[in-house]
C-alpha positions in Angstrom: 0.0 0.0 0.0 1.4 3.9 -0.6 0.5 6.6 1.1 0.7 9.8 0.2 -0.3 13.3 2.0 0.2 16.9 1.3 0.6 19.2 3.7 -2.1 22.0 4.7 0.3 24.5 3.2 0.9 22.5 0.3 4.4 23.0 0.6 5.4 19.5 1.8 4.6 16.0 0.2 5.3 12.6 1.6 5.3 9.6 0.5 5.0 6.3 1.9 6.6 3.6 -0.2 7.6 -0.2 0.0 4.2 -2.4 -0.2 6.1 -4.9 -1.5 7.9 -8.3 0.5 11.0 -7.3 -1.1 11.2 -3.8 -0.1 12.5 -1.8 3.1 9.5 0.2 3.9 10.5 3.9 3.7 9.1 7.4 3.7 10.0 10.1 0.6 9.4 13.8 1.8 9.2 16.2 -1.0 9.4 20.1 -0.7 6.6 21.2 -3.6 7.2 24.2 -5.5 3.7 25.3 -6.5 4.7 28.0 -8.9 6.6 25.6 -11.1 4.4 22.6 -10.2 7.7 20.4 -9.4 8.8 18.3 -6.4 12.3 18.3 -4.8 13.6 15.4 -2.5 14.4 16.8 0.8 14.5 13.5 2.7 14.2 9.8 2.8 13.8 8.1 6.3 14.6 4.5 4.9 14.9 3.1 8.7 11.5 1.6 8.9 11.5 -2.3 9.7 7.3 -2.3 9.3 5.0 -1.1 6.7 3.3 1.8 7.2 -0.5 1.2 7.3 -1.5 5.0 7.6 0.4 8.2 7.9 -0.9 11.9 7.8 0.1 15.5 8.7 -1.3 17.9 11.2 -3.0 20.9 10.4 -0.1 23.4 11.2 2.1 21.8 9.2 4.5 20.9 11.9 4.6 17.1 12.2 4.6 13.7 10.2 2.6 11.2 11.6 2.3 7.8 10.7 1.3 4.4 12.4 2.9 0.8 10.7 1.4 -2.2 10.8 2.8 -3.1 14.4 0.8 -0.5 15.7 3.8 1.7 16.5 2.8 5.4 16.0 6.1 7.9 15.4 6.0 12.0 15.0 8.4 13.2 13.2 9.1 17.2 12.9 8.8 18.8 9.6 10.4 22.1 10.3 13.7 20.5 9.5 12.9 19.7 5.9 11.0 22.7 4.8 12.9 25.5 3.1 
């Protein structure tokens, strides 16, 4: 399964890949550029032994939050990949 969720500000896209047995699970985060309609990879936290079953982002655009299919749940602050 991918996920994928755009920030409130539109300014930050992730992306939740590796459905698949044969890949790590990982998150893409992707600064958006809405003038020139084109994303830049900021980040990839490729650390993740589970697959991630949901993931979303709060409404002041400050944190990642996403839930694998352990039932872990992890926040993870934004603020360091926006420009």
């Amino acid at each position: 399964m991918t996920e994928i969720k755009l920030s409130y500000n539109e300014k930050i896209l992730a992306v939740a890949l590796g459905a698949k047995l044969s890949e790590n699970p990982r998150i893409e985060i992707y600064d958006v550029d809405t003038e020139d309609n084109t994303f830049k990879k900021q980040h990839i936290i490729s650390d993740l032994s589970n697959r991630i079953e949901y993931m979303d982002i709060s409404t002041d655009n400050f944190y990642l939050m996403f839930r694998d299919n352990m039932e872990e749940v992890v926040y993870i602050e934004l603020d360091q990949y926006q420009k």
